[in-house]
C-alpha positions as CSV (number, residue, x, y, z in Angstrom):
1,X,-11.1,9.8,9.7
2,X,-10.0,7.1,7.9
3,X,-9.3,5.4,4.2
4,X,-9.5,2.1,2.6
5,X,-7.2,0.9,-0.1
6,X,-6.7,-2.0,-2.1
7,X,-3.6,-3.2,-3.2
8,X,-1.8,-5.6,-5.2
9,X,2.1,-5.9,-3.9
10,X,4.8,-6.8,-6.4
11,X,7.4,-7.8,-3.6
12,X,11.1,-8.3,-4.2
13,X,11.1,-5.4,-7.2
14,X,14.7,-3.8,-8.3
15,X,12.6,-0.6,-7.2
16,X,10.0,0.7,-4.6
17,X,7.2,2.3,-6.3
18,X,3.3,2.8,-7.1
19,X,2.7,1.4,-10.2
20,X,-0.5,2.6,-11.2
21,X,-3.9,0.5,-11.7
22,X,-4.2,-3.0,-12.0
23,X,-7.9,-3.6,-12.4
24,X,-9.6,-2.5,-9.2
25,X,-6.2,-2.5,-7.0
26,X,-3.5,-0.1,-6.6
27,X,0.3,-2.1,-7.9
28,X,2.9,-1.4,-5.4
29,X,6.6,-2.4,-6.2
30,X,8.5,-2.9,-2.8
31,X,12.2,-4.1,-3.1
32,X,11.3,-6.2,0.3
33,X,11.5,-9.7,-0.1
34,X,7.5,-11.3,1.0
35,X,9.4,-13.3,4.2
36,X,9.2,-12.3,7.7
37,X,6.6,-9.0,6.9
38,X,9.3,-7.6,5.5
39,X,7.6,-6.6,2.1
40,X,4.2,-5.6,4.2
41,X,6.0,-3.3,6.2
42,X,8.0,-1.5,3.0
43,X,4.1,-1.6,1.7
44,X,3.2,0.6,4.5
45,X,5.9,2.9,4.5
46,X,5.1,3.9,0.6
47,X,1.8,4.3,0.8
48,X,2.3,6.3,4.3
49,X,5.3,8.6,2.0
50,X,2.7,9.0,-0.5
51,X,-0.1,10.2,1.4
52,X,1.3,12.3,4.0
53,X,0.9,10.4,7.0
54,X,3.2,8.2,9.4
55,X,4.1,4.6,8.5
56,X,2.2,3.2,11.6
57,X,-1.1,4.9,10.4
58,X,-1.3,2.7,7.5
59,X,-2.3,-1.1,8.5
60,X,-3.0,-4.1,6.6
61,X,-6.6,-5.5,7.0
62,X,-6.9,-8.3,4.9
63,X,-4.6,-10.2,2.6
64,X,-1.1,-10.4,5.3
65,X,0.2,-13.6,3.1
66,X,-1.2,-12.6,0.0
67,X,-0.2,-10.2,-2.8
68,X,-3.8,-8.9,-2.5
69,X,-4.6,-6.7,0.0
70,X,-6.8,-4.4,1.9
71,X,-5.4,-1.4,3.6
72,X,-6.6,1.3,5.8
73,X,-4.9,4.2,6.4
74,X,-6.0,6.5,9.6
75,X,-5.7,10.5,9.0
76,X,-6.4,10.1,5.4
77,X,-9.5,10.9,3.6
78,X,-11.2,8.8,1.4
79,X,-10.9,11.0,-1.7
80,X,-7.1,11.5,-0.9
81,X,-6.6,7.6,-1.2
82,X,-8.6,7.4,-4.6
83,X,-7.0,10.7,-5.7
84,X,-3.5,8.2,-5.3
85,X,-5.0,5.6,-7.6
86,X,-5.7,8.1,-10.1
87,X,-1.6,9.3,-10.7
């Protein structure tokens, strides 16, 4: 069982946290600054926090040098990852 999600990651924030909506994407403030993966792996870590699952469950797909990105999360449900783009 696994989920995709789409994000858009607003790194180097004065605080981690989901955002909400941006269009189709979920907005994900990280504090991380977007050099060395630093910023993907605080990316993972919230969205791991969020849904219940471990930080290495949650990988990055598409979009490792972009703000956009794709993410799929293992031991999630679909409807649990849309259920986080709906708070």
């Amino acid at each position: 069982m696994s989920a995709t999600l789409r994000v858009k990651v607003v790194p180097g924030s004065s605080r981690e946290a989901i955002a909400g909506l941006l269009g189709d994407r979920l907005k994900v403030r990280v504090s991380a600054p977007p050099e060395a993966g630093a910023a993907n792996e605080a990316v993972c870590r919230l969205i791991a926090e969020a849904l219940g699952v471990r930080a290495r469950d949650v990988r990055i797909t598409t979009g490792h040098t972009r703000p956009e990105k794709t993410l799929e999360i293992d031991g999630v449900d679909q409807s649990k990852a849309d259920a986080l783009m709906s708070r």
